[in-house]
C-alpha positions in Angstrom: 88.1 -204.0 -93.6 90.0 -200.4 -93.8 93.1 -202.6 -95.5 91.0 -204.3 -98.1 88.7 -201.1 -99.5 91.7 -199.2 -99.5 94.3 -202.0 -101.5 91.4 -203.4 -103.7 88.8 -201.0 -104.4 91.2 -197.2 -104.0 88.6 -196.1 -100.9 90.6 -194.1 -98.1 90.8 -195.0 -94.7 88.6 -191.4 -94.0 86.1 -192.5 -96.6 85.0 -195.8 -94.4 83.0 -196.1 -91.4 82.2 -198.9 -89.6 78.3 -199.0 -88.1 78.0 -202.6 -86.6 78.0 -203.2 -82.7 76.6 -199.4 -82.2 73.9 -200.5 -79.6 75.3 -203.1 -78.1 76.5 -201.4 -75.0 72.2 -201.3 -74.5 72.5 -205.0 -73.6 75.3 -205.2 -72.2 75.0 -206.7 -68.5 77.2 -205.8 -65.4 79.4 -208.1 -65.3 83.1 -207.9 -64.8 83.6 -209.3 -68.2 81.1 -207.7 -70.8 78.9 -209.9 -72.4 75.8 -208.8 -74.5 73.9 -212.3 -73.1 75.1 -214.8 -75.3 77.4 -216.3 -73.8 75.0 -216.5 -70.2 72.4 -217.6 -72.5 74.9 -220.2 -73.9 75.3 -221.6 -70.5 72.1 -222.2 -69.7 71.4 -224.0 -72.9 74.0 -225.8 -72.6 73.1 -227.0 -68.8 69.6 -227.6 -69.9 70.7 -230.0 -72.5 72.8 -231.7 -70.3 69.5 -232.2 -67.8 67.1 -233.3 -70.9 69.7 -236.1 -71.9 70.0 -237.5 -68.3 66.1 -237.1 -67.7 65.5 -239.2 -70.1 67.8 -242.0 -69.4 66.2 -242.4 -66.4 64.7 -245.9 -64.8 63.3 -246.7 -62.2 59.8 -244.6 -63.5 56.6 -245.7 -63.3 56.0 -244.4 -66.6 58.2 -243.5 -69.5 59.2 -240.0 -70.1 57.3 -238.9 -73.7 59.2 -235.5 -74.4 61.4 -232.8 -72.5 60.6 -229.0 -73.6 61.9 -225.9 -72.3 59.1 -222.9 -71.5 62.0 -219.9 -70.9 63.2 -217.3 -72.7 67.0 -217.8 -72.0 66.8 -221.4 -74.0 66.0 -219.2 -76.8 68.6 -216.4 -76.5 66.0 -213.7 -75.8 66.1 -213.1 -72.1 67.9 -209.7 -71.8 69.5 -210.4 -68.3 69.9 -214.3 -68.4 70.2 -215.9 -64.9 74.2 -216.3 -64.3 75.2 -219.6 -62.7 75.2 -219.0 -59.0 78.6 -219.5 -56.8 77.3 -220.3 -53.0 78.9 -219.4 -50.1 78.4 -221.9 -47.9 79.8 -220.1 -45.0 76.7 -218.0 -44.8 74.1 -221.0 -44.2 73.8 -223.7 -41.9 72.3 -227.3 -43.2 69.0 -228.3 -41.8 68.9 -231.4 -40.2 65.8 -233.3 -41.8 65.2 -232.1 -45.5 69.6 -231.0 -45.7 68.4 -227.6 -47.3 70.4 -224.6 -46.8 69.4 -222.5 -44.1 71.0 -218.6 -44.1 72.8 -218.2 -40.4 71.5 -215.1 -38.3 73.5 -212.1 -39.2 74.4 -213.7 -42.5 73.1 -211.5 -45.8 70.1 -212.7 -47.4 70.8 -215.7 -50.6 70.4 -214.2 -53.9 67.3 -215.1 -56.0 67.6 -217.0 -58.6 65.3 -217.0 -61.6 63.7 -220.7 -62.3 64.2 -222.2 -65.7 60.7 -223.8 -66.7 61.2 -227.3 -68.1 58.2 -229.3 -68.7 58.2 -233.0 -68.6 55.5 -235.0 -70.2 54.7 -238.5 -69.4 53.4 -241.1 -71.3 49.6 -241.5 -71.8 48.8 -245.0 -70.0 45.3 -246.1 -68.1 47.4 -245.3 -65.4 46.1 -241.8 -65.4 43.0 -241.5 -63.2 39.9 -239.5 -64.3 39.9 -236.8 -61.7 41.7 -233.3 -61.6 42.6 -234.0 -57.9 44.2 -237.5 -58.4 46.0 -236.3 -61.7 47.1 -233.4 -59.6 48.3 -236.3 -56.8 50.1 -238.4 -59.1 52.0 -235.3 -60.7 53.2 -234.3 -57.4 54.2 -238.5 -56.7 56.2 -238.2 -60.1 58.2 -235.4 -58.6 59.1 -236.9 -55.7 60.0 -240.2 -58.0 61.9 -237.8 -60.1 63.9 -236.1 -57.4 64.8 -239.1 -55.8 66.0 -240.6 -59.2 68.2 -237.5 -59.9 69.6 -237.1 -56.1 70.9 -241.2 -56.6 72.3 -240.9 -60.2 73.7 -237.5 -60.2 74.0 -236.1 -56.4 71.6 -233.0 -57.9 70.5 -231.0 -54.8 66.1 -231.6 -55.4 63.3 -229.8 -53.8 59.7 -231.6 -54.9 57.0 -229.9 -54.1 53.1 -230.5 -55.6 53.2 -228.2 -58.7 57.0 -228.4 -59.8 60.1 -229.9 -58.7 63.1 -227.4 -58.2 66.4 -229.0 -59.2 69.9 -227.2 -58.6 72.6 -228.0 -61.1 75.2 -225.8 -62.1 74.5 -223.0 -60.4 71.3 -222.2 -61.6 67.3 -223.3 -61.0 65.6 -225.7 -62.9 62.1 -226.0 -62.4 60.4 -229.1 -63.4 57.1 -229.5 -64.1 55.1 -233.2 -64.7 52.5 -232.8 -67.4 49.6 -235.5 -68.4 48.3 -234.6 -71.9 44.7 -234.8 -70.9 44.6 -233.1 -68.0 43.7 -229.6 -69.8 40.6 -232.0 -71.4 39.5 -233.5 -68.1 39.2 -229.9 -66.6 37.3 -229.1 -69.4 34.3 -231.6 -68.3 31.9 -231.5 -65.7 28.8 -233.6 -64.6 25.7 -231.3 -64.7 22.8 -231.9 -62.8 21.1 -234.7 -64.7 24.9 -236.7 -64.6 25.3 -236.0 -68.2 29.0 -235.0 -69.1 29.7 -231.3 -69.9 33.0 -230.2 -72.3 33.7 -226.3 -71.3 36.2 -224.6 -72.0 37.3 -222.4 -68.7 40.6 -220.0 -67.8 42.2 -222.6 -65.7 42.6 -225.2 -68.5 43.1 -222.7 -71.2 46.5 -221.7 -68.3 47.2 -225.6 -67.6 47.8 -225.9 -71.8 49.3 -222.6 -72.5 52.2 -223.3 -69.9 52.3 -227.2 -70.7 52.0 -227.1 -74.5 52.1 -224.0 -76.2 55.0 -222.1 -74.4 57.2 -225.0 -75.1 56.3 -225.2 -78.5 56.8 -221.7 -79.1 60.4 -221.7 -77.3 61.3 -224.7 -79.4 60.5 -222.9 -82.5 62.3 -219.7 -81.6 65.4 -221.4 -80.6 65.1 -222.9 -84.3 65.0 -219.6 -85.7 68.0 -218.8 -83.5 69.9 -221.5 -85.4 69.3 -220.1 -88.3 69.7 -216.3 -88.0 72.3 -216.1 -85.2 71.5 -212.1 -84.1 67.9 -213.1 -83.4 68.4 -213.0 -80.0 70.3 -210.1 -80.1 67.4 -208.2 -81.6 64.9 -209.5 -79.4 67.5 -208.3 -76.4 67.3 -205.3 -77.9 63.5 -205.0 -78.6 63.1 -205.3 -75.1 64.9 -202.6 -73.8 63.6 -200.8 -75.5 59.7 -201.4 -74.9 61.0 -201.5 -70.9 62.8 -197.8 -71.2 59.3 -196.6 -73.1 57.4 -198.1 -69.8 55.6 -200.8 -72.2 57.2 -203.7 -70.5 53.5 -204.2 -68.3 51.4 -204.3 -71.8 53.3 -206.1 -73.9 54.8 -209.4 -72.6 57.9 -211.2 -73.2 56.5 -213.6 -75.7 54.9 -211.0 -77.6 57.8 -209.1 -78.1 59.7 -212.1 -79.3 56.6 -213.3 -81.8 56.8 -209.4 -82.8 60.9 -209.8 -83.8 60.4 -212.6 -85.4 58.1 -211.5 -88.0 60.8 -209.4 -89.4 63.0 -212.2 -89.8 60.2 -214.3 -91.2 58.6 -211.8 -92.9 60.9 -209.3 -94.0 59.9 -208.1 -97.3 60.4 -205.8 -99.1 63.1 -205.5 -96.8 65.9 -208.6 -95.7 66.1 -210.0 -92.9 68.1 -208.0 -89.7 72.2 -209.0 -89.2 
């Protein structure tokens, strides 16, 4: 930059200062090679992507998988500290006998956490589906189990099912799983009231059920397609972040909102232009 202003346009090296990059030691992570969360981001996008294609050439289900979302802020680059793929040391554990899970040895350290990735897996509608919020919930956790079994014969992936999600480890990191039924938010909006007439009421645990199963995915869809197009979105967000968390604001204003709130300025910039 110093070579062309000075051969082209007569402007000395003093004269030019260069102001990009100045705060990104803020989001910088610890590791041994610095990375401001792109590239950890990348990973997990990329290992994601590779999951969704083999979920959905799956067979063998009892019904067909309808669409494969992601609910987490690392598939849209905004997660400041994104979870890093995760070497074990198997010296440390010993294998348990009936489910093969790793158990740590006595004296060992305690395994690392790892953060869950959120991937929500919607099945098709079908008169399949009972009526009942227990039986839905029933035949969610039975699609898990179907799931895990399917993965753990196609692609050796270490599965944990359980009745709300089903844990899947693949390249180091978490993903969680989670079996979704379209209707379900609608059929725990009805009731039976005394006289056995049917009751639509809307009530916190539905209004939960669709936030995590519809509207989290959607919105991580759309901010990964604003990431396409404006490649220091998740930068700023990053950024954002930190700074809301140093100012102690990180407990009234959520993840999601912080994201929604940096991309309104890319959005809707004026009379400014959009960040990068």
């Amino acid at each position: 930059m110093c070579l062309l202003s000075t051969r082209h346009a007569d402007i000395p090296e003093s004269c030019v200062r260069y102001v990009g990059a100045m705060v990104d030691d803020v989001i910088k992570t610890g590791s041994e090679v610095p990375s401001t969360g792109d590239e950890a981001s990348l990973l997990v996008v990329q290992s994601y992507d590779d999951l969704s294609r083999k979920l959905w050439r799956l067979e063998g289900l009892p019904l067909s998988i309808t669409a494969v979302q992601g609910a987490h802020p690392a598939l849209r680059y905004t997660q400041v500290f994104p979870p890093v793929p995760l070497k074990v040391d198997y010296s440390f554990f010993d294998r348990d006998k009936i489910s093969r899970s790793l158990v740590p040895m006595e004296g060992k350290p305690c395994p690392a956490y790892i953060t869950p990735i959120t991937v929500i897996c919607h099945m098709e509608g079908s008169g399949k589906w009972p009526h009942d919020r227990l039986a839905i919930r029933h035949i969610r956790t039975a699609f898990h189990i179907c799931l895990a079994e399917l993965l753990k014969k196609h692609h050796q992936y270490t599965c944990m099912p359980c009745p709300t999600h089903l844990d899947v480890w693949k390249d180091g990191l978490v993903f969680r799983i989670q079996v979704a039924y379209h209707r379900e938010p609608q059929v725990l909006r009805e009731s039976l009231n005394a006289e056995g007439l049917l009751i639509v009421r809307d009530n916190e645990e539905a209004q939960a059920l669709e936030m995590a199963t519809t509207h989290k995915p959607l919105l991580t869809s759309t901010l990964h397609g604003l990431q396409q197009q404006h490649q220091c979105f998740g930068e700023v967000c990053r950024l954002a972040k930190r700074w809301l968390g140093a100012q102690l604001f990180s407990e009234d204003i959520t993840e999601d909102t912080a994201d929604l709130l940096v991309a309104s300025l890319f959005l809707q910039p004026a009379p400014f232009t959009p960040p990068g």
